[in-house]
PyMOL Python script that loads the backbone (N, CA, C, O; Angstrom):
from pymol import cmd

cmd.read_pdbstr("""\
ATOM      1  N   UNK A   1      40.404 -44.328  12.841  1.00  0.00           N
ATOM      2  CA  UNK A   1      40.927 -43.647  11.677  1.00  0.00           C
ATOM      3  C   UNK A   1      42.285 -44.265  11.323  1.00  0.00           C
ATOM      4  O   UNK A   1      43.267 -44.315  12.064  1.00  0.00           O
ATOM      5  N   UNK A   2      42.183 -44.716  10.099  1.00  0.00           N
ATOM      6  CA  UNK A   2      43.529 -45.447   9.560  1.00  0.00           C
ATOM      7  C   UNK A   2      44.369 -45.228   8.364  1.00  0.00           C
ATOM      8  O   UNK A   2      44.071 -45.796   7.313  1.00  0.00           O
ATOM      9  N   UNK A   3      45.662 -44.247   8.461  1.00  0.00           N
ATOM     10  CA  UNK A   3      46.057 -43.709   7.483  1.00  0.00           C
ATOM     11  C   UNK A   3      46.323 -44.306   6.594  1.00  0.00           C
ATOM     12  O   UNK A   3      47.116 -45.225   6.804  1.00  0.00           O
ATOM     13  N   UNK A   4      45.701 -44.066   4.829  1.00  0.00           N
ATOM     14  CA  UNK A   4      46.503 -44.666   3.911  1.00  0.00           C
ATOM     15  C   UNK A   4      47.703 -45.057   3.622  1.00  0.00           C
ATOM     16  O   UNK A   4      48.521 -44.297   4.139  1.00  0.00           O
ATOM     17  N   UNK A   5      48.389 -46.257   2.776  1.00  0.00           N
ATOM     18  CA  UNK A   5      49.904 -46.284   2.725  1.00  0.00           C
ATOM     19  C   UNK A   5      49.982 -45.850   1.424  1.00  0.00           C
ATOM     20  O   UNK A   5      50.850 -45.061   1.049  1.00  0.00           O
ATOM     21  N   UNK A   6      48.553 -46.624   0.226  1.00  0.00           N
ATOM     22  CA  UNK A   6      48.661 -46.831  -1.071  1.00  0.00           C
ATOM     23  C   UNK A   6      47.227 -46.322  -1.682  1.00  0.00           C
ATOM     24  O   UNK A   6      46.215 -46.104  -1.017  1.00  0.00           O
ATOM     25  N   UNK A   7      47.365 -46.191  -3.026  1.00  0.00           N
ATOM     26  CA  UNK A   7      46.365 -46.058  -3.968  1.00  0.00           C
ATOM     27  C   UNK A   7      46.523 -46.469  -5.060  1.00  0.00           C
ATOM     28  O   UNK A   7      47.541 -46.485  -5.751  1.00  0.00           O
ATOM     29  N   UNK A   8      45.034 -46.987  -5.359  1.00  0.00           N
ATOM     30  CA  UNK A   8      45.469 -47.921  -6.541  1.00  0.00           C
ATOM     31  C   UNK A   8      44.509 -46.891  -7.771  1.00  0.00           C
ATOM     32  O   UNK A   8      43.537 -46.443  -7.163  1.00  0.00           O
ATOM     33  N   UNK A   9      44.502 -46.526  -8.892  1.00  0.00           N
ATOM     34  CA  UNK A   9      44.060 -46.151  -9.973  1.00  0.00           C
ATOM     35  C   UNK A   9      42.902 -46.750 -10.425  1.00  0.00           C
ATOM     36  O   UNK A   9      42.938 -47.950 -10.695  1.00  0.00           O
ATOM     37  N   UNK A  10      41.801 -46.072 -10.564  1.00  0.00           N
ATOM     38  CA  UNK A  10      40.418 -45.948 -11.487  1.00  0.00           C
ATOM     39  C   UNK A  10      40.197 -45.003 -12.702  1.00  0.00           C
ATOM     40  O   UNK A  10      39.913 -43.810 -12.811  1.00  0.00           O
ATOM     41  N   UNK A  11      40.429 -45.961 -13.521  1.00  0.00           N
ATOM     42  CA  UNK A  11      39.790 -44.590 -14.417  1.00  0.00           C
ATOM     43  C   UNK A  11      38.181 -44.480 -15.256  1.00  0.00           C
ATOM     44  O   UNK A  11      37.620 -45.220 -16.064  1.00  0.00           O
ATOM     45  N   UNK A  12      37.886 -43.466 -14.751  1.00  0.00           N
ATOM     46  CA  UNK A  12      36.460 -43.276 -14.106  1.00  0.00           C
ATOM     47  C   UNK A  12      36.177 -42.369 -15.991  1.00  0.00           C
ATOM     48  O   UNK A  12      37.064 -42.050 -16.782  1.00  0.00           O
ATOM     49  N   UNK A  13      34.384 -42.170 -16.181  1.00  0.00           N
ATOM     50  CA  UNK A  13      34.301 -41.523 -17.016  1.00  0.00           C
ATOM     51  C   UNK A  13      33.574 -39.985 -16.055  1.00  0.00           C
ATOM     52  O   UNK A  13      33.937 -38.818 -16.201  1.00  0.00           O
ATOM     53  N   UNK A  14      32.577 -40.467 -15.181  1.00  0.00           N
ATOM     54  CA  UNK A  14      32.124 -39.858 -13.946  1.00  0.00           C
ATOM     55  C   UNK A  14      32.474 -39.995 -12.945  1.00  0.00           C
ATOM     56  O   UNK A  14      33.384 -40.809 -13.104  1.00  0.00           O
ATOM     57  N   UNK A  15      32.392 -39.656 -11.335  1.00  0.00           N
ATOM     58  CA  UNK A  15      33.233 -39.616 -10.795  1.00  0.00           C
ATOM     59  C   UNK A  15      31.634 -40.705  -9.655  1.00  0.00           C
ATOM     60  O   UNK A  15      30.445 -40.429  -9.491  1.00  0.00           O
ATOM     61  N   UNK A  16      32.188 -41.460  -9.338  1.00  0.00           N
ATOM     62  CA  UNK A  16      30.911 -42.418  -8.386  1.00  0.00           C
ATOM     63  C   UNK A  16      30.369 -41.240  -7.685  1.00  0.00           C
ATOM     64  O   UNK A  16      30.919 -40.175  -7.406  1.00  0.00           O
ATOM     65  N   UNK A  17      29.137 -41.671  -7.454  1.00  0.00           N
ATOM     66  CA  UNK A  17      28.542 -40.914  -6.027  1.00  0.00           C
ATOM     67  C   UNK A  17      29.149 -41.377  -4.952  1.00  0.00           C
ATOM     68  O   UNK A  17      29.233 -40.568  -4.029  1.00  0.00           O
ATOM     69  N   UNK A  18      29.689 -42.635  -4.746  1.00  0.00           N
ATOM     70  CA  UNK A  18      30.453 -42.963  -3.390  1.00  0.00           C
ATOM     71  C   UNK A  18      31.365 -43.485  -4.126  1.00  0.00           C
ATOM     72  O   UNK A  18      31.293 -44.282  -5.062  1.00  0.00           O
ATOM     73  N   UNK A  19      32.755 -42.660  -3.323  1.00  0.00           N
ATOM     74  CA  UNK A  19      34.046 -42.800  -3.392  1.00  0.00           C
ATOM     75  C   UNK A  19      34.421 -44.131  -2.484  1.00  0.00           C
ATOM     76  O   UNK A  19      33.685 -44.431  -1.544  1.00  0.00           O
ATOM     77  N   UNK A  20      35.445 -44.818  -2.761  1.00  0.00           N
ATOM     78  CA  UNK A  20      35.728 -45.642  -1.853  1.00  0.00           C
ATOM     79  C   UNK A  20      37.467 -45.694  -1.594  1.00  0.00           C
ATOM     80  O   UNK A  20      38.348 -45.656  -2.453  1.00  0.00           O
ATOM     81  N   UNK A  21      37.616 -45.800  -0.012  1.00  0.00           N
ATOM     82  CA  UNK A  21      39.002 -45.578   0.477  1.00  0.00           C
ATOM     83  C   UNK A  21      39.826 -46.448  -0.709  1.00  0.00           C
ATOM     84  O   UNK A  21      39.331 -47.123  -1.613  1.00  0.00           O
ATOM     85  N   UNK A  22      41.507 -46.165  -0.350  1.00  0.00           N
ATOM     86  CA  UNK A  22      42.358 -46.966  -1.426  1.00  0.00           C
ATOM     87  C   UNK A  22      42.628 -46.601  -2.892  1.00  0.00           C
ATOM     88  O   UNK A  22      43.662 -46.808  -3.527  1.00  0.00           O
ATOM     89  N   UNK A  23      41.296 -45.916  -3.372  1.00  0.00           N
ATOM     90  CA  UNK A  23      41.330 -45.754  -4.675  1.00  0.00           C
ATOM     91  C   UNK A  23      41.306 -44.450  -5.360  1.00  0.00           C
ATOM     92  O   UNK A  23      40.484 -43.691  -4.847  1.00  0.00           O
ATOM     93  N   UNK A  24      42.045 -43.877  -6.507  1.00  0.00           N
ATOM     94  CA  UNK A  24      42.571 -42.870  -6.984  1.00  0.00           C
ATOM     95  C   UNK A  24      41.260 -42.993  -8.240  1.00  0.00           C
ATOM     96  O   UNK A  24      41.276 -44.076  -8.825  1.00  0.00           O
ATOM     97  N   UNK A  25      40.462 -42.279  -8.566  1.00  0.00           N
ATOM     98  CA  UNK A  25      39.418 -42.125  -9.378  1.00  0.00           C
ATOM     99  C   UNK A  25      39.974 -41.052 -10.588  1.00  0.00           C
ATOM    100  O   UNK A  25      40.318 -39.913 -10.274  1.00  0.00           O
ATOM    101  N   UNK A  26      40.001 -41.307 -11.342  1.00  0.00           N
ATOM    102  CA  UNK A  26      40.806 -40.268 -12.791  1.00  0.00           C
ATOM    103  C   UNK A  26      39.960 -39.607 -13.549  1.00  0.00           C
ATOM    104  O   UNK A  26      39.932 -40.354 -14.527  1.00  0.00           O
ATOM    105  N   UNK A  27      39.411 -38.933 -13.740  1.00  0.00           N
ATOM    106  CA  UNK A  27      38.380 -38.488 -15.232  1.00  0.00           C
ATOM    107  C   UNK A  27      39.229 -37.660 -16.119  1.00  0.00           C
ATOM    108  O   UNK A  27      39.148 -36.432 -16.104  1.00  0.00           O
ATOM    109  N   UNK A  28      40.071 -38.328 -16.918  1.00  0.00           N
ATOM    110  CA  UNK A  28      40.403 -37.118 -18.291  1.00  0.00           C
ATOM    111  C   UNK A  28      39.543 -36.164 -18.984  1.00  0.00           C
ATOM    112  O   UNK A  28      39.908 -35.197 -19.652  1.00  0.00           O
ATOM    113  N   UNK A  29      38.331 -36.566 -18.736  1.00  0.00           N
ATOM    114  CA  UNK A  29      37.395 -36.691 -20.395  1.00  0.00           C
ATOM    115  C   UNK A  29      37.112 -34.822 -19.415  1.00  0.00           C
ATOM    116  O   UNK A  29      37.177 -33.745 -20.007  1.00  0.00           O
ATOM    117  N   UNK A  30      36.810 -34.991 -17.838  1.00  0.00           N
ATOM    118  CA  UNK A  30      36.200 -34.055 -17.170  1.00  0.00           C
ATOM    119  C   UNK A  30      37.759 -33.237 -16.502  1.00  0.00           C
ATOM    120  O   UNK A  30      37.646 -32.072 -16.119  1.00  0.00           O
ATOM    121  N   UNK A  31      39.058 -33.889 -16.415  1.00  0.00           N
ATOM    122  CA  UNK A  31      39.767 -33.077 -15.910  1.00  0.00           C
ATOM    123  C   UNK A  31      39.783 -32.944 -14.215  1.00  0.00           C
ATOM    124  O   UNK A  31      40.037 -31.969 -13.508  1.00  0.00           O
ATOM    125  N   UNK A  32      39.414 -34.298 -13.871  1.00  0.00           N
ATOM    126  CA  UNK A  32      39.476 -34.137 -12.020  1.00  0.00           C
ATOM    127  C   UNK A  32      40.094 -35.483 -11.620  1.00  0.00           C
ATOM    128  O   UNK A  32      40.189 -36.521 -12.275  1.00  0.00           O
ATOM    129  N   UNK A  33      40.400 -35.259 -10.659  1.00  0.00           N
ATOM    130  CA  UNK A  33      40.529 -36.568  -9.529  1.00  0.00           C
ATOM    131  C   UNK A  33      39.909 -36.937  -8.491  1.00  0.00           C
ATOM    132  O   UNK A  33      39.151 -35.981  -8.325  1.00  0.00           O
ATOM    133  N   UNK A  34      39.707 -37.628  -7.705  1.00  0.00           N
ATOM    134  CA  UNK A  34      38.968 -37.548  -6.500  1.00  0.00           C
ATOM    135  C   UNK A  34      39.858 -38.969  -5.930  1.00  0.00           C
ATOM    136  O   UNK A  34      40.342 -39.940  -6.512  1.00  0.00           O
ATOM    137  N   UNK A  35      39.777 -38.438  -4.165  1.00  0.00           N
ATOM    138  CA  UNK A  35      39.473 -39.823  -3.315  1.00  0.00           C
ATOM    139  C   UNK A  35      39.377 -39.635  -2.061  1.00  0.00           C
ATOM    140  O   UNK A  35      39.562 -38.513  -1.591  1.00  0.00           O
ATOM    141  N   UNK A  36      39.093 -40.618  -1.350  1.00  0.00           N
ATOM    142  CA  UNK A  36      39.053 -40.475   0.206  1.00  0.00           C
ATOM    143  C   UNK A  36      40.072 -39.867   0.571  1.00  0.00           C
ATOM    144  O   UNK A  36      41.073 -40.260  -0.028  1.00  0.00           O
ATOM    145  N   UNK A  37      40.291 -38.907   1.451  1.00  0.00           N
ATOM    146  CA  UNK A  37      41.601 -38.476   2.307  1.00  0.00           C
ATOM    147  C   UNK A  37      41.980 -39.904   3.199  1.00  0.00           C
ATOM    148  O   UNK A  37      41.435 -40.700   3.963  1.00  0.00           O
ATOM    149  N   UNK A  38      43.837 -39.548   2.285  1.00  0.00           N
ATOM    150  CA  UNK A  38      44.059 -40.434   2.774  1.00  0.00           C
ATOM    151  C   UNK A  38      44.771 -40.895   4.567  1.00  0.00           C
ATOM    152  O   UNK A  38      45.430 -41.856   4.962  1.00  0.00           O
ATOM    153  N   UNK A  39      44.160 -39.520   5.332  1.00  0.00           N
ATOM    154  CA  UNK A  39      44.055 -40.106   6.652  1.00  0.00           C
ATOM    155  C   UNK A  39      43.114 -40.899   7.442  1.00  0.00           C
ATOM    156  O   UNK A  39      43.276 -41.204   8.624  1.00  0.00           O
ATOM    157  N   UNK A  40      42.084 -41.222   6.677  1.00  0.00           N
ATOM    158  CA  UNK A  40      41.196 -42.238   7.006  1.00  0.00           C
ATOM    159  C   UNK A  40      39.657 -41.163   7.664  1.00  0.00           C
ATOM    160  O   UNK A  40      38.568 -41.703   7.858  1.00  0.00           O
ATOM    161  N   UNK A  41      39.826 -40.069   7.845  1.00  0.00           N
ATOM    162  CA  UNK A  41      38.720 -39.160   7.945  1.00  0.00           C
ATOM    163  C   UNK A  41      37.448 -39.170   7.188  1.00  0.00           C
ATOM    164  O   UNK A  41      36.405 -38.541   7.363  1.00  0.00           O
ATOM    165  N   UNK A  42      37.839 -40.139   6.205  1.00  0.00           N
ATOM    166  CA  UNK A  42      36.470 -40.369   5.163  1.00  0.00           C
ATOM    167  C   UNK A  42      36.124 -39.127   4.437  1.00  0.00           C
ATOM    168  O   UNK A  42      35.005 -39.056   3.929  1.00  0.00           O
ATOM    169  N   UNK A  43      36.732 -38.402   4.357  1.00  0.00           N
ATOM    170  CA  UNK A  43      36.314 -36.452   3.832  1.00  0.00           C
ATOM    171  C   UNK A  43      36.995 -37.107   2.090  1.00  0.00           C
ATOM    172  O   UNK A  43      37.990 -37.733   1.725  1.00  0.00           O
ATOM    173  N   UNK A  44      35.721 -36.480   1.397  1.00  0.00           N
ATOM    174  CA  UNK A  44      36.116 -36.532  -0.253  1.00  0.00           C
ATOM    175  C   UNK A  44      36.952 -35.788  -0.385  1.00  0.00           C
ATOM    176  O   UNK A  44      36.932 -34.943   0.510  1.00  0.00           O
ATOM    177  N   UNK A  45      38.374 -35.552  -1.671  1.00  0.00           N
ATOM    178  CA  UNK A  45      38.897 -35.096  -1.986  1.00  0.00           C
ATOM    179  C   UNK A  45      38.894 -34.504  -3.089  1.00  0.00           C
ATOM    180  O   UNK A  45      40.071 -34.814  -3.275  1.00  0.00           O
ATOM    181  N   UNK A  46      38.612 -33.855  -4.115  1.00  0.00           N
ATOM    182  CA  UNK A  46      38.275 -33.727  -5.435  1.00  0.00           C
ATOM    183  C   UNK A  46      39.403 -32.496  -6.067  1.00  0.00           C
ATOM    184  O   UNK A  46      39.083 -31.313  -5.960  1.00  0.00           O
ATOM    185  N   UNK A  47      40.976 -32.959  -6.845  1.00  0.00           N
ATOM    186  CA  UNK A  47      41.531 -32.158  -7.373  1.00  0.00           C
ATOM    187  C   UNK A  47      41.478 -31.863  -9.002  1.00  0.00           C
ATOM    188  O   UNK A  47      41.402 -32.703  -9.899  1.00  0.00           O
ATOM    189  N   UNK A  48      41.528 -30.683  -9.097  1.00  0.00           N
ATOM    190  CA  UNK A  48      41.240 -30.135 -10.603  1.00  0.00           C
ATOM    191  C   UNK A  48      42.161 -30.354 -11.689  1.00  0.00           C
ATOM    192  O   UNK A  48      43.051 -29.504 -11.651  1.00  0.00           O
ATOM    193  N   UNK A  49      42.310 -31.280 -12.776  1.00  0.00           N
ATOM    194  CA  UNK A  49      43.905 -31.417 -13.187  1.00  0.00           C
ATOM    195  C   UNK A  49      43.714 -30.498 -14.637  1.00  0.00           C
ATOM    196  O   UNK A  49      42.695 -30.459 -15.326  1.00  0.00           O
ATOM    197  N   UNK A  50      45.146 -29.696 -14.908  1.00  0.00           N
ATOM    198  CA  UNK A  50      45.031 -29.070 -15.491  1.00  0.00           C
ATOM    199  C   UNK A  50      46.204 -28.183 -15.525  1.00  0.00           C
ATOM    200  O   UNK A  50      46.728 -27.980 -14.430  1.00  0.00           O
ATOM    201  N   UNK A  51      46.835 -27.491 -16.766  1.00  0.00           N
ATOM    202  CA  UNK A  51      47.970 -27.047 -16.716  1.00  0.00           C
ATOM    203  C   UNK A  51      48.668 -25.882 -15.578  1.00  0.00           C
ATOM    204  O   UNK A  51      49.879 -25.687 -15.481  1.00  0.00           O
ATOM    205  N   UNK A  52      47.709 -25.245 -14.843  1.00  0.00           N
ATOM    206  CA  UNK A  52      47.552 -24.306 -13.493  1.00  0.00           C
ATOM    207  C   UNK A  52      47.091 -25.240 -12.298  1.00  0.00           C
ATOM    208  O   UNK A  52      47.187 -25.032 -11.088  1.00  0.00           O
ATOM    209  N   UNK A  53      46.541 -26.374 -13.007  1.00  0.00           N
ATOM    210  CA  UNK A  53      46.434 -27.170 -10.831  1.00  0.00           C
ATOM    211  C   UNK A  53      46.725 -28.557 -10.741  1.00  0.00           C
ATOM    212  O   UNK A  53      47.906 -28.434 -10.415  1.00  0.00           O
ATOM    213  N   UNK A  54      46.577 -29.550 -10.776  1.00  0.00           N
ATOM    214  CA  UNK A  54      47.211 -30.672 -10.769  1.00  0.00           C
ATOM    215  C   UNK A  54      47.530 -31.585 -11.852  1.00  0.00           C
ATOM    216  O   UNK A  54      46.836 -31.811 -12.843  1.00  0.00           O
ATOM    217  N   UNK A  55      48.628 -32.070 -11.561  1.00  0.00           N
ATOM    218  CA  UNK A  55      49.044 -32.745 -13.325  1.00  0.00           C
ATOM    219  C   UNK A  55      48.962 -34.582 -12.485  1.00  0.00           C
ATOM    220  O   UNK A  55      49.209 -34.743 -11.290  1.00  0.00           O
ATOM    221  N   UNK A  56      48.667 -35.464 -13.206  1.00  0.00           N
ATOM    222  CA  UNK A  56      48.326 -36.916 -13.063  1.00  0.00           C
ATOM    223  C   UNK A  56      49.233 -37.153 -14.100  1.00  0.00           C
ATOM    224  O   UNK A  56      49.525 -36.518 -15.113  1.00  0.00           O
ATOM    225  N   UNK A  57      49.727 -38.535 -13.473  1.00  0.00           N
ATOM    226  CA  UNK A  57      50.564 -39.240 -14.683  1.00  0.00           C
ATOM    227  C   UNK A  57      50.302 -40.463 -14.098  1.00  0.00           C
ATOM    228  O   UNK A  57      49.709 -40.417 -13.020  1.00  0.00           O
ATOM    229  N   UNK A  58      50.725 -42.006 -14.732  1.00  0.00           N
ATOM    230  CA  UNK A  58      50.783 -43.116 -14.336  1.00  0.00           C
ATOM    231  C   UNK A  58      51.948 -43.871 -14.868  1.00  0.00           C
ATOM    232  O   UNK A  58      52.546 -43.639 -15.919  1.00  0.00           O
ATOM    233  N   UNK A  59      52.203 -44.874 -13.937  1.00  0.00           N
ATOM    234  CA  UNK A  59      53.476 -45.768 -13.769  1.00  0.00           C
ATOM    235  C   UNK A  59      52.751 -46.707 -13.554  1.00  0.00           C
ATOM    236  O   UNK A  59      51.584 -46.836 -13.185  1.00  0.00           O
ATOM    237  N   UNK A  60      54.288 -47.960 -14.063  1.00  0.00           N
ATOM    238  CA  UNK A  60      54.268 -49.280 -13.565  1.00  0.00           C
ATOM    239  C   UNK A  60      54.014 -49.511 -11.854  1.00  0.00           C
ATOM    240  O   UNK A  60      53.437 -50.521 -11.449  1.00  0.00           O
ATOM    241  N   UNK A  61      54.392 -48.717 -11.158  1.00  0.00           N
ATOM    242  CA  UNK A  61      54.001 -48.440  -9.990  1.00  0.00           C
ATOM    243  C   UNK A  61      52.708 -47.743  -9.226  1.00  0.00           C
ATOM    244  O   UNK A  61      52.577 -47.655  -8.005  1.00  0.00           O
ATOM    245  N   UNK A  62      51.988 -47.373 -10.011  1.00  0.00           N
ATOM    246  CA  UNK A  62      50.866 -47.109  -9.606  1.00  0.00           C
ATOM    247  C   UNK A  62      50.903 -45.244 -10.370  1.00  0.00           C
ATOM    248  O   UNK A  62      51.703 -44.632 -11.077  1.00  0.00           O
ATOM    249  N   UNK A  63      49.738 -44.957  -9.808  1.00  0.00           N
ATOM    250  CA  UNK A  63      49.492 -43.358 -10.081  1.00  0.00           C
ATOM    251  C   UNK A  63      50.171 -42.279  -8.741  1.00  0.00           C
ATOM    252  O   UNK A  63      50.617 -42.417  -7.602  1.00  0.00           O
ATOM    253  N   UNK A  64      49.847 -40.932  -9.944  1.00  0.00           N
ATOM    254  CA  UNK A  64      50.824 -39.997  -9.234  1.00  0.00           C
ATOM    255  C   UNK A  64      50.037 -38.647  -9.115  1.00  0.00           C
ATOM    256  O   UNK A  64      49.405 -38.546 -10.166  1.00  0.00           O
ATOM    257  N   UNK A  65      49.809 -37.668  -8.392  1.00  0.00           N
ATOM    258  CA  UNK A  65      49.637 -36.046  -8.561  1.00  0.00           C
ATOM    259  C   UNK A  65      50.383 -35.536  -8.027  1.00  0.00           C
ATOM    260  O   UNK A  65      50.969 -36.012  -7.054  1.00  0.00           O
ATOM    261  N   UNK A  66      50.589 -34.367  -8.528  1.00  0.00           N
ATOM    262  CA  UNK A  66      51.648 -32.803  -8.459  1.00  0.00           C
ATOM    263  C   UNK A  66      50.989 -31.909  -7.988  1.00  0.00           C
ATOM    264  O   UNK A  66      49.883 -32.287  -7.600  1.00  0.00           O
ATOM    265  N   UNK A  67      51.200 -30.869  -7.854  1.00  0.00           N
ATOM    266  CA  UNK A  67      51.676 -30.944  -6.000  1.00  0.00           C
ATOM    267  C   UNK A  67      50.882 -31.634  -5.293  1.00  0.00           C
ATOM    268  O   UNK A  67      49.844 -32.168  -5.685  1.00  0.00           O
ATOM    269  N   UNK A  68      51.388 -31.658  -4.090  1.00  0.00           N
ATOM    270  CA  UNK A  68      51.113 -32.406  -2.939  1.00  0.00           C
ATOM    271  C   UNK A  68      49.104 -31.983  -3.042  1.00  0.00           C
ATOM    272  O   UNK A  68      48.329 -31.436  -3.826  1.00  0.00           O
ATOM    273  N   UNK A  69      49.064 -32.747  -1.546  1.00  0.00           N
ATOM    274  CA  UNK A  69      47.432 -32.511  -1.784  1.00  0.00           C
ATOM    275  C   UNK A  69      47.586 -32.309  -0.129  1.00  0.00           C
ATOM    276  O   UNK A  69      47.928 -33.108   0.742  1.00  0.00           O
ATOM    277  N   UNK A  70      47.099 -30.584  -0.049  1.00  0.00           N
ATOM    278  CA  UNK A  70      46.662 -30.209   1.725  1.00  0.00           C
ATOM    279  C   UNK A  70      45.973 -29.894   1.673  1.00  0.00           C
ATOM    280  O   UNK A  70      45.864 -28.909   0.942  1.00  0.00           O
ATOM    281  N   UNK A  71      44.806 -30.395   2.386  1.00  0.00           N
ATOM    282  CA  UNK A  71      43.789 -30.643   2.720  1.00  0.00           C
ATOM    283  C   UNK A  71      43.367 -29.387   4.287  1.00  0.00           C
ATOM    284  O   UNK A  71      42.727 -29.672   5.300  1.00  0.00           O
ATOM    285  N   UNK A  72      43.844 -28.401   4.014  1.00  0.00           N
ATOM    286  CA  UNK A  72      43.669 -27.029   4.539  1.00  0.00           C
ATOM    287  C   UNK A  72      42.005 -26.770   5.172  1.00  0.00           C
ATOM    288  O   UNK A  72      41.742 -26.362   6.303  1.00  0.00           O
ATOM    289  N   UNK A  73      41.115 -27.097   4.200  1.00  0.00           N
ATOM    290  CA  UNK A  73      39.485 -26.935   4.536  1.00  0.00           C
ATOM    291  C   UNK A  73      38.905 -28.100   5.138  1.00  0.00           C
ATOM    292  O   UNK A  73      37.704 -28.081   5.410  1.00  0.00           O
ATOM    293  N   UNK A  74      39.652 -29.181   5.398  1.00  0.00           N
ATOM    294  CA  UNK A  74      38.978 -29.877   6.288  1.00  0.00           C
ATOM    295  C   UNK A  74      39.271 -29.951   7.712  1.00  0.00           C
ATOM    296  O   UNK A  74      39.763 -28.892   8.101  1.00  0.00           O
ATOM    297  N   UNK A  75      39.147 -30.795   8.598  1.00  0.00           N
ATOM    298  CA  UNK A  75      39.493 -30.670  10.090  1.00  0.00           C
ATOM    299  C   UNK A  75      40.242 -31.636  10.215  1.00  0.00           C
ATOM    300  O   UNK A  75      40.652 -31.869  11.352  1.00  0.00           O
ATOM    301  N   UNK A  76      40.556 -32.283   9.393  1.00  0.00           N
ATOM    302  CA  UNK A  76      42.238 -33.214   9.769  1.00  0.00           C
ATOM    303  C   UNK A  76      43.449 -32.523   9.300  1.00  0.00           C
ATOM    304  O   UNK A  76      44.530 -32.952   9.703  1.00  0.00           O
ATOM    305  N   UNK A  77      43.413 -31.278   8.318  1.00  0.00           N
ATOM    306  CA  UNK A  77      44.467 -30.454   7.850  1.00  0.00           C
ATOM    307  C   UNK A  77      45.541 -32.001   7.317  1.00  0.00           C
ATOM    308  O   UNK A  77      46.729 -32.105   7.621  1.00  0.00           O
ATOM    309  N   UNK A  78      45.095 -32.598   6.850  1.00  0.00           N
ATOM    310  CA  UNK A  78      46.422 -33.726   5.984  1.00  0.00           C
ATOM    311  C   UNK A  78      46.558 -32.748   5.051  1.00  0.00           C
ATOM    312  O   UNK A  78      45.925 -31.861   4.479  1.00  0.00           O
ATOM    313  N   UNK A  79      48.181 -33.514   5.156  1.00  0.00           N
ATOM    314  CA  UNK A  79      49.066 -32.895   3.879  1.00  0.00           C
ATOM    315  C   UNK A  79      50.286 -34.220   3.593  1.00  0.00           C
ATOM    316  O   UNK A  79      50.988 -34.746   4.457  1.00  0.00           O
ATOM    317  N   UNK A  80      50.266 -34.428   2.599  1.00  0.00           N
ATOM    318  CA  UNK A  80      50.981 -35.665   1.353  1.00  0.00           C
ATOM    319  C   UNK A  80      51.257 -35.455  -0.139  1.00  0.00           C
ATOM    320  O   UNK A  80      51.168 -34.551  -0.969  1.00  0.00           O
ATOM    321  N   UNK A  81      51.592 -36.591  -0.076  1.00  0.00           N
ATOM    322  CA  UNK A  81      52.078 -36.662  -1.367  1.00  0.00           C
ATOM    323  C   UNK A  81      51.395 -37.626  -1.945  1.00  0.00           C
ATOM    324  O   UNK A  81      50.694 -38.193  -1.107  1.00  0.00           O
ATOM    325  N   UNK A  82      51.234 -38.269  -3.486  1.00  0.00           N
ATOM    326  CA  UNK A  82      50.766 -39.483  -4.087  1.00  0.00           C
ATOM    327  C   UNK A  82      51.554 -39.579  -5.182  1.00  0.00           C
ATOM    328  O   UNK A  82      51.424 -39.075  -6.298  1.00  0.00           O
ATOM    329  N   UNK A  83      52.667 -40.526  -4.580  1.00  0.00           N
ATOM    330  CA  UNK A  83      53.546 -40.581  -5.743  1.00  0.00           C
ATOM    331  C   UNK A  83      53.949 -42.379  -6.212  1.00  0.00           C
ATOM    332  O   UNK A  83      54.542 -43.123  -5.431  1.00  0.00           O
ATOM    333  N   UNK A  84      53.505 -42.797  -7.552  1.00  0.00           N
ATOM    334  CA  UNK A  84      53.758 -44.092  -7.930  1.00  0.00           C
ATOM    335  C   UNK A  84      52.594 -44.757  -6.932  1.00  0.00           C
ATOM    336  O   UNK A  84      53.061 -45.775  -6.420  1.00  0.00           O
ATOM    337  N   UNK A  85      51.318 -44.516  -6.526  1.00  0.00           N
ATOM    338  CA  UNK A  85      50.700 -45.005  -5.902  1.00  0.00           C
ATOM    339  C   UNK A  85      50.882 -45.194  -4.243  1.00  0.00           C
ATOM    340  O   UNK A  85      50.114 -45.623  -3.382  1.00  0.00           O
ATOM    341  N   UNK A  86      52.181 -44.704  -4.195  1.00  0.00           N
ATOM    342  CA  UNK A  86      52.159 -44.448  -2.671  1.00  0.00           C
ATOM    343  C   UNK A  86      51.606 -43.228  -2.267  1.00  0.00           C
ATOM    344  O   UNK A  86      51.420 -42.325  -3.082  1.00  0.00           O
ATOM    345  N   UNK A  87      51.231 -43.082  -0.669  1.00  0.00           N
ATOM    346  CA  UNK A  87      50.929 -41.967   0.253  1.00  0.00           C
ATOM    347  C   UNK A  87      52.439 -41.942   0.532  1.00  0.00           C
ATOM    348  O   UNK A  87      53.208 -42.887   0.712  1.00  0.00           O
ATOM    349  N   UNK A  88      52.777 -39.963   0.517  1.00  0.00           N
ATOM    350  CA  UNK A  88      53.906 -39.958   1.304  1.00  0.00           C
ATOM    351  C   UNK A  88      53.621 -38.745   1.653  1.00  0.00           C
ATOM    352  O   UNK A  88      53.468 -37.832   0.841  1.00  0.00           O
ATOM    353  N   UNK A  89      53.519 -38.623   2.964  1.00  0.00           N
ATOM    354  CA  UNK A  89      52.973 -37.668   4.402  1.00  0.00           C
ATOM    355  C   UNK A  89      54.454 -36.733   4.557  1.00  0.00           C
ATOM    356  O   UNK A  89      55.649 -36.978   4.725  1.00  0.00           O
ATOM    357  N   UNK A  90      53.762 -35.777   4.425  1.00  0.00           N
ATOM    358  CA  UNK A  90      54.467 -34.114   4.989  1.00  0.00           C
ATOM    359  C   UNK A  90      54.858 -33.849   6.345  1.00  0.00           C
ATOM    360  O   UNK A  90      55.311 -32.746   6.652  1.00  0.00           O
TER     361      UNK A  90
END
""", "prot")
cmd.dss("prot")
cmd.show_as("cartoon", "prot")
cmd.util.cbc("prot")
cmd.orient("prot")
């Protein structure tokens, strides 16, 4: 198991049937995000964006979500950040 450092931005119209580590998957059109947790657990992530749950923005530095993302229902309990395309761990 190998913790993420980075993520790089997809912008998706659907969301793949297989997610792949590294990458930040976007759907405006649907209002979600998705990606591998980025502790290397392979567990999908799928956040809801929207003026009550996560807001996405993008930079010259990569992509971003608000608030953090804890991962409470899975069995690695990660908790981070994704900011400018970095992972930054709680």
């Amino acid at each position: 198991m190998t913790k993420m450092t980075m993520l790089r931005l997809q912008r998706v119209h659907y969301m793949p049937k297989e997610l792949e580590p590294g990458i930040l998957y976007v759907s405006e059109e649907f209002d979600v995000a998705g990606h591998i947790c980025a502790c290397g657990c392979g567990n999908e992530v799928m956040t809801p964006l929207g003026p009550t749950e996560w807001s996405f923005a993008e930079s010259s530095d990569g992509p971003s979500l608000t608030p953090s993302i804890g991962n409470w229902q899975l069995p690695c309990k990660s908790h981070y950040w994704i900011s400018g395309g970095k992972i930054e761990w709680s």
